[in-house]
C-alpha positions in Angstrom: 7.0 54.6 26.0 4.1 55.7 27.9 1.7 53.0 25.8 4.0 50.5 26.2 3.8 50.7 30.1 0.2 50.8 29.5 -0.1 47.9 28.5 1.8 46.1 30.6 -0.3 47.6 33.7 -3.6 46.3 31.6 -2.1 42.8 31.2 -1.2 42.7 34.4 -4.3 43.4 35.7 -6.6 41.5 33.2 -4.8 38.6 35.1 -5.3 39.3 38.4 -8.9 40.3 37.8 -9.3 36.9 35.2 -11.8 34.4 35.7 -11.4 31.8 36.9 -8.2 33.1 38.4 -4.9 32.3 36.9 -2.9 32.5 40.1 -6.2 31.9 43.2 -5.8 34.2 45.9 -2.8 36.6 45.0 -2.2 39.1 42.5 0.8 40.3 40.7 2.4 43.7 41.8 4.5 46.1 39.6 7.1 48.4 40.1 8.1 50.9 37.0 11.4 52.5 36.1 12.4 54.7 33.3 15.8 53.7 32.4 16.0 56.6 29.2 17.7 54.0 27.3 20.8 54.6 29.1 23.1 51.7 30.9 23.9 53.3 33.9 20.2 54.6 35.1 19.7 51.2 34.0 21.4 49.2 36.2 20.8 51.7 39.1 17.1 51.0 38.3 18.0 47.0 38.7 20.0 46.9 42.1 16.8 48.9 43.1 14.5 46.3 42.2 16.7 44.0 44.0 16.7 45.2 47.3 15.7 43.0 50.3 16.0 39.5 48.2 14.4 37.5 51.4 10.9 36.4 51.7 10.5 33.6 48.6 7.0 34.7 48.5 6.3 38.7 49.4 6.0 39.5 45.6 2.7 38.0 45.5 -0.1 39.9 47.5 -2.9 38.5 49.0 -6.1 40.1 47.7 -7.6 41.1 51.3 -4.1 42.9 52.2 -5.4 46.7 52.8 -2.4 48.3 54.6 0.5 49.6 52.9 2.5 47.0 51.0 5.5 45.3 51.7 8.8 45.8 49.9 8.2 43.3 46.9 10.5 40.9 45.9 11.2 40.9 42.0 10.6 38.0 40.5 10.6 38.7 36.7 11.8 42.1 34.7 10.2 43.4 31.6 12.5 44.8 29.7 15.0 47.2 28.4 14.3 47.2 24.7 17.9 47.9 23.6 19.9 44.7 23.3 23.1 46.7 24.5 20.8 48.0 28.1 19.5 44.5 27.9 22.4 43.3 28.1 23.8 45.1 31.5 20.4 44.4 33.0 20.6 40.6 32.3 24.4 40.2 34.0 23.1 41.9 37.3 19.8 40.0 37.2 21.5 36.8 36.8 23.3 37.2 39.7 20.4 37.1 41.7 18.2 34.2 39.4 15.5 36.7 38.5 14.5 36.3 34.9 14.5 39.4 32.7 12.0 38.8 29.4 12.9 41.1 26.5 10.0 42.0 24.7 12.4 44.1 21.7 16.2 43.6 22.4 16.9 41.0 19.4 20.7 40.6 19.8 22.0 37.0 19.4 24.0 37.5 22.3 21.4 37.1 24.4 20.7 33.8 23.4 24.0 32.5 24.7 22.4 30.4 27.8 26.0 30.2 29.7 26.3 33.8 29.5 23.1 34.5 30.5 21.1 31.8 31.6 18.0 34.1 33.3 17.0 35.9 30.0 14.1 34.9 28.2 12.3 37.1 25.3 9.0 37.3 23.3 10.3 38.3 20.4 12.8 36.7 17.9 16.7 36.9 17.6 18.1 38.9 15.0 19.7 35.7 13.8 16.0 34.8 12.4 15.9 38.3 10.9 19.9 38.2 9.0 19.0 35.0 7.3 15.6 36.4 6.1 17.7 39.5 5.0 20.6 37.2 2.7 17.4 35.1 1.6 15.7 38.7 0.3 18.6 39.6 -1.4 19.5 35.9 -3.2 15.6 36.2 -4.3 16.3 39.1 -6.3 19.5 38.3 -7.3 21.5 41.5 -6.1 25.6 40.5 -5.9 26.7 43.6 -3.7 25.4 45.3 -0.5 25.8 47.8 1.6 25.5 47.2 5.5 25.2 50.2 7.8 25.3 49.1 11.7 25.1 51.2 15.0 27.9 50.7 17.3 25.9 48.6 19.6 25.0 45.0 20.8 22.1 45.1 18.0 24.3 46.8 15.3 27.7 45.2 15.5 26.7 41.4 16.2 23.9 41.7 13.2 26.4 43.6 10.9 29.0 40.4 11.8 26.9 38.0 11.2 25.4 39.3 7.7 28.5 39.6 6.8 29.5 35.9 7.3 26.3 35.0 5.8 26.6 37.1 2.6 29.8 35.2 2.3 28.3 31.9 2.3 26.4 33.0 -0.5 29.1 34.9 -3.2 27.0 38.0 -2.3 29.8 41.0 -2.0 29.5 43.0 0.9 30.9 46.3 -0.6 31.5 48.2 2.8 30.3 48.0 6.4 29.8 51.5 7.8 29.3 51.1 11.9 27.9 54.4 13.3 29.8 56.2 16.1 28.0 56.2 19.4 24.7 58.6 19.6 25.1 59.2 16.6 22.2 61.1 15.9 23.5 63.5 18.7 27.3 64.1 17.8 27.7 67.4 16.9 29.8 66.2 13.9 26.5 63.8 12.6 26.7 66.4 9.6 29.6 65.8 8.4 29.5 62.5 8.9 26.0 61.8 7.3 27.1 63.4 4.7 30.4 61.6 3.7 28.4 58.7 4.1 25.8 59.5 1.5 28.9 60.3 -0.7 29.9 56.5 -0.2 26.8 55.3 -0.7 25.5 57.3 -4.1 29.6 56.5 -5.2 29.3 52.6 -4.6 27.5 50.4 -7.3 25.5 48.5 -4.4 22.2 47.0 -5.7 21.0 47.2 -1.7 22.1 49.5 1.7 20.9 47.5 4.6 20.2 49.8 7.4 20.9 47.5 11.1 20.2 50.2 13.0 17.6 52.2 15.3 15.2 54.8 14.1 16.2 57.4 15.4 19.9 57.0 12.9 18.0 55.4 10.3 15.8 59.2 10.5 18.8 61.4 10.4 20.6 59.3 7.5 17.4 59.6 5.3 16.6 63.0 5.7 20.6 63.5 4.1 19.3 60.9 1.3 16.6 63.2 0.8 18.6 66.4 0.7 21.0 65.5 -1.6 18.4 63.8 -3.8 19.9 59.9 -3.1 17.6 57.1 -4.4 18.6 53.4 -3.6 16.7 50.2 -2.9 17.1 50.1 1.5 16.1 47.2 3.7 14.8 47.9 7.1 15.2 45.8 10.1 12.0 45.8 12.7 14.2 48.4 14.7 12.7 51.1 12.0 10.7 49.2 9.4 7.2 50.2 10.7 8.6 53.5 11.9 6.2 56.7 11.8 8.9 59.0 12.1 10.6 57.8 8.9 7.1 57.0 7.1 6.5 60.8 7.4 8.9 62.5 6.6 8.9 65.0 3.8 9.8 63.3 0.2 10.6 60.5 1.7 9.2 59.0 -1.5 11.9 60.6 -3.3 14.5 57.9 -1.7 13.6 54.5 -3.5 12.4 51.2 -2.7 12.4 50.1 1.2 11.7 46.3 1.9 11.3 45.8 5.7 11.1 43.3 8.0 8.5 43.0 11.0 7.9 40.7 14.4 5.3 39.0 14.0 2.0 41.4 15.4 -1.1 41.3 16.8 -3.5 43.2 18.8 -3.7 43.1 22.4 -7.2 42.0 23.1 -9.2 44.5 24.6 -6.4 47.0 24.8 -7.3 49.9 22.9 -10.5 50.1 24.3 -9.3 50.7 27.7 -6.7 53.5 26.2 -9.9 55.0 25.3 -12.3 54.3 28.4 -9.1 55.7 30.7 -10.1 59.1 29.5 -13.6 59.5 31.3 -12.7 61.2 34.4 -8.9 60.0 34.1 -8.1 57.4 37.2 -4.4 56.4 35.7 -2.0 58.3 38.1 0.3 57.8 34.6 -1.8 59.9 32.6 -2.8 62.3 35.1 0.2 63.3 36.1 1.0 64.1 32.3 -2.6 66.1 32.0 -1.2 67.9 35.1 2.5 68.5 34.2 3.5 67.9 31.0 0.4 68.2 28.4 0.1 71.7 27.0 -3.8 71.4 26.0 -5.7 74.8 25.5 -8.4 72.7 24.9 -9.2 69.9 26.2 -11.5 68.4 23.6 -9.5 70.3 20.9 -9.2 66.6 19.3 -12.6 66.5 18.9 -14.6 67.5 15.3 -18.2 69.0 15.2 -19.4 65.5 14.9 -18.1 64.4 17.8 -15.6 62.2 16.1 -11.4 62.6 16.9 -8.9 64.6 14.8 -5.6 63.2 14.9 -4.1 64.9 12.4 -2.6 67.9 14.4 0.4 68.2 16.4 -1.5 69.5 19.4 -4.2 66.8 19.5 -5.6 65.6 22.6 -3.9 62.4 24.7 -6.8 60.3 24.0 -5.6 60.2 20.1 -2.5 57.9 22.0 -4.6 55.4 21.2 -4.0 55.4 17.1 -0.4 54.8 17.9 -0.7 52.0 19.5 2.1 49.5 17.6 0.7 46.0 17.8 4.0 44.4 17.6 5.5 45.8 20.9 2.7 46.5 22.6 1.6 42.2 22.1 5.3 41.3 23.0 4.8 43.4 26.2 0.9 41.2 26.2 2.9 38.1 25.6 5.6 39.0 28.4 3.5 39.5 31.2 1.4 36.2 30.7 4.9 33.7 30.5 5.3 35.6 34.0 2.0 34.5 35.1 2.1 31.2 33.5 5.9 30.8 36.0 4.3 31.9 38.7 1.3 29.9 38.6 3.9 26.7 38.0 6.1 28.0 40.8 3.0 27.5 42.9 0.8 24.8 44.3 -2.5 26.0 45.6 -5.0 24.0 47.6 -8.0 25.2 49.6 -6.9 28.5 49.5 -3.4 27.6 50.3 -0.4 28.2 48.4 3.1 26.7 49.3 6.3 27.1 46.7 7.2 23.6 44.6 10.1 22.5 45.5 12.3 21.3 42.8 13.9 18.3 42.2 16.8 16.5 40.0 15.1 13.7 37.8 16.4 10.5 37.6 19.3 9.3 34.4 16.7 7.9 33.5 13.9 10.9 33.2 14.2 14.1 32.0 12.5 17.1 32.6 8.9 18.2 30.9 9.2 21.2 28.6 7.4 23.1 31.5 9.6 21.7 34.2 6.6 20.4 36.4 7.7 16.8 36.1 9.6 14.3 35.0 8.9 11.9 32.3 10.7 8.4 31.9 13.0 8.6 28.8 12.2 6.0 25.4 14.1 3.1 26.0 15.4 2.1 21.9 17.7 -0.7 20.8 17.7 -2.6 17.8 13.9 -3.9 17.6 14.0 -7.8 15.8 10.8 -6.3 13.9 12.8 -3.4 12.4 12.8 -3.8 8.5 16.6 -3.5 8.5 16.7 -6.3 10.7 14.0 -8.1 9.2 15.5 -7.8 5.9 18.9 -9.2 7.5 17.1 -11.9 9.3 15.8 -13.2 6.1 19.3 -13.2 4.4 20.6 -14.9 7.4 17.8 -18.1 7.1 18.3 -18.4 3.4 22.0 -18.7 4.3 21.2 -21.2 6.4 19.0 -23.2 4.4 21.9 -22.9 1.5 24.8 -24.2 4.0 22.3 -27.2 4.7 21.7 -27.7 1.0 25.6 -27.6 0.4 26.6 -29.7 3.6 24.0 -32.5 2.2 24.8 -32.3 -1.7 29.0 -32.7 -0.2 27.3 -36.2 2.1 25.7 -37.4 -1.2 28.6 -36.9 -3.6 31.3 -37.8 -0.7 34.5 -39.4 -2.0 34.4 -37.6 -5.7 37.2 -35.7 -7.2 35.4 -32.7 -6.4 34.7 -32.8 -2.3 38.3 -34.3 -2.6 39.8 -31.2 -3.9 37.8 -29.0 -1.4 39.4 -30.8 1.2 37.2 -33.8 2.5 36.2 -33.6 5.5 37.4 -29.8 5.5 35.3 -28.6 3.7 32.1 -30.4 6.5 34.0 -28.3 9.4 34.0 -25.4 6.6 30.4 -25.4 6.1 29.5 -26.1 9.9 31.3 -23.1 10.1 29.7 -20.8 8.3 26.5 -22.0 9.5 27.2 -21.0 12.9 28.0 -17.4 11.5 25.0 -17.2 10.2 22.9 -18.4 13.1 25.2 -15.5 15.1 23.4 -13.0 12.9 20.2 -13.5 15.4 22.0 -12.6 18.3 23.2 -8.7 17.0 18.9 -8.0 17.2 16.2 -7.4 20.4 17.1 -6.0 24.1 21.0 -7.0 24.5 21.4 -9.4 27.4 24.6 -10.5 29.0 24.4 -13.8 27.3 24.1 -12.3 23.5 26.9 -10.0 24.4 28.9 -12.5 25.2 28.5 -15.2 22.3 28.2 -12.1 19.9 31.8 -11.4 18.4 34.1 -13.3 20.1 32.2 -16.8 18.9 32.3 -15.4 15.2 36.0 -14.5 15.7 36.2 -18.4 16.7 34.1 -19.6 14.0 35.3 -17.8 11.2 38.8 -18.7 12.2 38.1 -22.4 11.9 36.6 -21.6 8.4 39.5 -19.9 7.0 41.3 -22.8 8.8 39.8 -25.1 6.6 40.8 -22.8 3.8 44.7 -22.4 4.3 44.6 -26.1 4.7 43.4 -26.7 1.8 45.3 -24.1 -0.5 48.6 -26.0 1.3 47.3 -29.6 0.2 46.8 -28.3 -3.7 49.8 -26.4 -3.7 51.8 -29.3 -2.0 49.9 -31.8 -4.3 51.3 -29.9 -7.8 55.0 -29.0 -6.5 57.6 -30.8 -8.1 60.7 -29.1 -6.5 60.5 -31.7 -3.2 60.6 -35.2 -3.1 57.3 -37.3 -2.4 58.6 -38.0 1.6 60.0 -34.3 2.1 59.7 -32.7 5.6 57.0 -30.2 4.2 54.7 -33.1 3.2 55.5 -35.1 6.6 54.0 -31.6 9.0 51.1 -31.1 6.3 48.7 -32.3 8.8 45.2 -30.7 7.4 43.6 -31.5 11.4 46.7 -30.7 12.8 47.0 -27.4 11.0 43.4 -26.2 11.6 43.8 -27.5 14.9 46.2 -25.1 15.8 45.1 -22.1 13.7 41.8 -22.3 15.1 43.3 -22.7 18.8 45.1 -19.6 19.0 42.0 -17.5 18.2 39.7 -19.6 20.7 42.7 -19.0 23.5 42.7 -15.1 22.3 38.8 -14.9 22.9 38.5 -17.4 25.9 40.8 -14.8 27.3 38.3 -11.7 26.3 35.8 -13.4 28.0 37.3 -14.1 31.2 39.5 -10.9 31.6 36.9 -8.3 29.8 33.5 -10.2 29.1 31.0 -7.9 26.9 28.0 -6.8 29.0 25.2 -5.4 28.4 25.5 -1.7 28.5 23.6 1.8 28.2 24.0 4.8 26.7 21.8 8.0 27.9 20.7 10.5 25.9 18.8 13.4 26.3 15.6 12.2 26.1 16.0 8.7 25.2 18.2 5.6 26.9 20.1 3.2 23.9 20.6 -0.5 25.0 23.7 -1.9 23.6 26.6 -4.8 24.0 29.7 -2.8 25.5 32.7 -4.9 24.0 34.6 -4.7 27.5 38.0 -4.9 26.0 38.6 -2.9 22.4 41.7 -3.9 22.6 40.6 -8.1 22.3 38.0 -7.0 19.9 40.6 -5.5 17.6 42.9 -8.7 18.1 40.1 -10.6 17.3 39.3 -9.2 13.8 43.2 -8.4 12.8 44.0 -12.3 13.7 41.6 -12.9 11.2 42.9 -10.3 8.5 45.7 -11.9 8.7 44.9 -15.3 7.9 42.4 -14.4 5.2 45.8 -12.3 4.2 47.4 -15.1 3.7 44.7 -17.2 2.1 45.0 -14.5 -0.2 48.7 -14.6 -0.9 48.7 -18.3 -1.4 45.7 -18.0 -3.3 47.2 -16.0 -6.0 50.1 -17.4 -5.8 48.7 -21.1 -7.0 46.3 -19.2 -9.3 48.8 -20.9 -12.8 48.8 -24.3 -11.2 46.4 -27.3 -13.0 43.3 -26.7 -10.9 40.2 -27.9 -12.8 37.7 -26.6 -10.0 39.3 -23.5 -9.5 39.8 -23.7 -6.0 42.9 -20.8 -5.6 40.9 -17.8 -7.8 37.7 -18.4 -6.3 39.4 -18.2 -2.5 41.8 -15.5 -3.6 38.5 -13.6 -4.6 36.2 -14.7 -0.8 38.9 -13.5 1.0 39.5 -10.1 -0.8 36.2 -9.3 -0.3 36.5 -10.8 3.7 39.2 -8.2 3.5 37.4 -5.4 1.9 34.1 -5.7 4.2 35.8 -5.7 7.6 38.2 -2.8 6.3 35.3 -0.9 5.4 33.2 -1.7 8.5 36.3 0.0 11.2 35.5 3.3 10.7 31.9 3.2 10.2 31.5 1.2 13.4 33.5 3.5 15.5 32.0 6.7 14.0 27.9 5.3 14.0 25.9 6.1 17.2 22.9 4.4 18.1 20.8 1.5 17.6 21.9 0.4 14.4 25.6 0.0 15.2 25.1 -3.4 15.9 22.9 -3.8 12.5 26.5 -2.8 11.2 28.2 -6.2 12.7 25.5 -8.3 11.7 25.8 -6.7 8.2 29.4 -7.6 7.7 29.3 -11.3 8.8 26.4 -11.8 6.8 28.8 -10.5 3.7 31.8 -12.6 4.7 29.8 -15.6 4.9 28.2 -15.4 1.7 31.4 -14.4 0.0 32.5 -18.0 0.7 29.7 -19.4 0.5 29.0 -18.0 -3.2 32.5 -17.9 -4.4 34.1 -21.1 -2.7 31.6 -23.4 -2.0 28.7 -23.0 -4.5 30.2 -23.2 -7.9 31.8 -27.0 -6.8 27.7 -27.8 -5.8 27.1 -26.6 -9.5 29.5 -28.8 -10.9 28.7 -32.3 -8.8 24.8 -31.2 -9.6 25.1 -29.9 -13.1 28.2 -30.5 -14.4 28.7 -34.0 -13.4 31.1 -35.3 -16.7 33.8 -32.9 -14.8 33.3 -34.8 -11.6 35.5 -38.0 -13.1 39.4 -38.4 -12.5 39.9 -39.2 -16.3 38.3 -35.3 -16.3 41.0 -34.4 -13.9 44.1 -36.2 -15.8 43.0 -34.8 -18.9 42.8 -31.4 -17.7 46.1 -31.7 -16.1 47.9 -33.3 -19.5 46.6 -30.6 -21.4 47.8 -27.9 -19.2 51.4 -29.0 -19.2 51.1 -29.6 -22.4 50.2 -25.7 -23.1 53.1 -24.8 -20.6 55.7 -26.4 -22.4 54.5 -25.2 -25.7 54.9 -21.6 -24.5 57.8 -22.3 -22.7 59.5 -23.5 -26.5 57.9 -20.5 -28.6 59.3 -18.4 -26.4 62.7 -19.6 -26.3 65.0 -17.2 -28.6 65.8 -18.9 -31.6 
């Protein structure tokens, strides 16, 4: 303990004596309390540190200032290093907003910001430490454990959460042993060490983790050594570099121990001035030890004939202190001190010799805060980029489609009047392919910065012209199936209302009233979604409910495509016109099915990619199954593109239906 406030007195004044100056024209005071590890000296110990919370600015002391000092006000506490002290500490600090850094507690409690939102530390949680404990134990393949916790913040919470980790894994935990309070000062630590041991030597556990501190850890392996107990143990940093336990007698004798360690490094310059402080000793600290509490017959008894120090005695001199220096808390402690300077100095601007507290400020929704909190930088504006390769890709696929429609619309003009743009509909199947080329010029408009416009003409004009497409559709699949039924006479009521023009006029018009109405009522803006550290531009739909309309209107006339479809799939159709729209509109069906729940679960830039995706599918289902193969046939297939080809087809296929209609019949 006594290094350990060492060096946090030399950090503290290698900054204020640094060059140039880390804070200009104050220094950093210190007031020290020994707490003896104990919760109640230590929160007495914090409401001391906390008395007269007034001036912002009397912790920091101007250089020139000779009289006696002003009651400081705390701004930062080093300390406990018990999770379970650090703990109390933090609660009472965080009343106040002082900061407390903890340069050993390692419970993951601690890290829980809305519980304690002023504690900081230098040195990891132990949730860093369990996983690197299952990991040690999955690398050499043991299957059952031992964990041994103390019943404190450190101990129970790390005991937990190896527990639920080991489980993850298949690894059996075979027992968790929690140690009573003080355990290494109960009088009954005896018997209870030794029943312990018992458990341990009687289990077939390949490892006994010990997630405790040394002072247990010492008492339970001087019983291992007694009773002759050799096991494989892993040591937590609590104990791992521990001298106690390193020395003790036999401790060889007690198997393997694997340990884990904080990362360590030597305070620069630090044992040097543990040394130098021993010429004529100036540190009231040590002083008042040499005074009080050293019992030194000699006071170079340290020292050999040749000058040199013997440590190796258990009377040796206080300068030997500085061979125990631990460079793992004693560089936490470093480390600790310097975030406090590195606060201060951003608490503070100084100009010509004048320093005035920054005053803080919210940034904008559309900044955030700098990892330092000094300023505030302007958040990354993203939203779906036209040079994206996604989109570039789906831009491409978009102009081939529209160079195919063209191709289709002008092959349809050329052979206009054949059997085959007759059974396609006529002029239907023009307003069919206009159509689809308008769904594929929508394609462009799902890409760049959204603007009120492209929001707008986005959805609800696909719902339109995909309507009048499937439109064109129905009315067809009525005129062949109205064309081969023989169960109505030629001037029946249900060939007087087939009116193709009439009928897509009307299926088409109750989709454009439906979105006219979206865009009046609810018209989709352009919106934003902010993030973090970023702002997403999108198209807010305005209404869901007109968007869902939208695409279940269309369902369910592609439904019904479908269903008549397959229903006239038997009839005499040479071009195949029912199968090849029963299978477009299953997959029409299949796509926007699909698309629902990926579209409401995907966040961010590419959920519009996702809209853009889906017409570009629908519109090549048509165009591919529907559309192309009658192109193949008027192009390459010509010899089918004949009315004799048509009657012949047609006689033949009655012909095969009676025939199976008299083998069938029962004899």
């Amino acid at each position: 303990m006594f290094l350990r406030t060492q060096v946090m007195i030399y950090a503290i004044r290698e900054i204020n004596q640094r060059v140039p100056r880390v804070l200009p024209n104050v220094s950093i005071g210190y007031e020290i309390y020994d707490t003896c590890g104990d919760v109640s000296f230590a929160i007495r110990a914090t409401l001391q540190l906390l008395r007269n919370q007034s001036d912002a600015r009397s912790c920091l002391v101007p250089e020139d200032f000779q009289t006696v000092l002003p009651e400081p006000e705390t701004k930062a506490v080093i300390g406990e290093s018990s999770s379970e002290v650090s703990i109390a500490v933090a609660r009472v600090l965080a009343l106040s907003s002082v900061t407390q850094i903890g340069y050993a507690a390692t419970s993951q409690v601690l890290s829980r910001k809305l519980k304690f939102p002023t504690f900081l530390r230098t040195i990891p949680s132990d949730e860093h430490q369990t996983k690197a404990i299952v990991d040690l134990v999955v690398k050499f393949n043991w299957k059952t454990v031992i964990v041994v916790g103390s019943d404190d913040e450190h101990g129970r919470y790390g005991s937990d959460n190896l527990e639920d980790l080991f489980r993850a894994e298949d690894i059996c935990v075979e027992f968790i042993e929690i140690l009573p309070g003080s355990f290494y000062l109960n009088n009954y630590t005896h018997v209870y060490v030794t029943e312990l041991i018992r458990k341990i030597n009687e289990s077939s556990a390949e490892a006994v983790i010990l997630f405790t501190g040394e002072s247990n850890v010492a008492v339970i392996m001087e019983a291992a050594i007694q009773h002759g107990l050799n096991r494989t143990w892993i040591a937590t940093n609590t104990w791992s570099t521990s001298n106690t336990i390193s020395t003790l007698l036999d401790i060889e004798g007690v198997g393997e121990v694997f340990g884990f360690v904080s990362k360590r490094n030597e305070v620069p310059g630090f044992k040097d001035y543990v040394l130098s402080i021993f010429n004529g000793p100036s540190n009231s600290f040590l002083k008042h030890y040499l005074d009080h509490c050293a019992d030194l017959d000699d006071e170079f008894s340290c020292l050999q004939e040749n000058g040199e120090r013997d440590c190796s005695t258990t009377d040796s001199h206080a300068s030997c202190l500085a061979d125990y220096i631990d460079r793992d808390m004693s560089y936490s402690i470093y480390l600790a001190v310097e975030v406090i300077a590195l606060g201060l100095r951003s608490l503070l601007k100084c100009d010509d010799h004048h320093c005035k507290r920054q005053e803080c400020k919210r940034c904008s929704a559309e900044q955030y805060s700098s990892p330092r909190r000094n300023e505030c930088i302007s958040k990354t504006v993203e939203f779906l980029q036209r040079s994206d390769p996604f989109v570039c890709v789906l831009s491409a696929l978009a102009v081939l489609g529209i160079a195919v429609t063209v191709a289709f619309a002008a092959a349809f003009t050329v052979y206009w009047g054949t059997p085959v743009v007759k059974a396609v509909g006529g002029y239907l199947c023009l307003l069919e392919l206009l159509s689809l080329l308008l769904c594929f010029s929508l394609t462009f408009s799902f890409a760049g910065r959204p603007t009120g416009d492209t929001c707008m003409v986005g959805l609800p004009l696909y719902g339109i012209a995909f309507s009048l497409c499937i439109a064109c559709i129905l009315a067809n699949l009525l005129q062949i199936s109205l064309g081969f039924s023989f169960e109505v006479g030629g001037r029946s009521w249900a060939k007087r209302l087939h009116q193709p023009a009439v009928l897509v006029t009307i299926v088409t018009g109750i989709q454009v009233g439906l979105c006219m109405s979206w865009l009046v009522l609810y018209p989709p803006r352009a919106g934003q979604v902010i993030f973090k550290e970023t702002i997403l531009k999108q198209c807010e739909k305005g209404s869901n409910e007109f968007f869902i309309a939208m695409l279940t209107y269309n369902s369910f006339l592609a439904l019904v495509c479908f269903v008549f479809a397959f229903k006239g799939r038997k009839l005499p159709d040479l071009y195949k016109n029912a199968r090849l729209i029963a299978v477009s509109m299953l997959l029409f069906l299949i796509v926007w099915v699909f698309l629902i729940p990926i579209y409401i679960s995907l966040i961010g830039k590419y959920k519009r990619a996702t809209e853009s995706t889906a017409i570009l599918i629908s519109s090549y289902s048509i165009l591919g199954c529907h559309l192309a193969p009658k192109c193949y046939i008027m192009v390459f297939k010509k010899e089918l593109n004949d009315k004799n080809a048509i009657a012949e087809y047609i006689r033949k296929h009655y012909e095969q239906s009676g025939t199976a209609e008299v083998t069938s019949a029962p004899p």
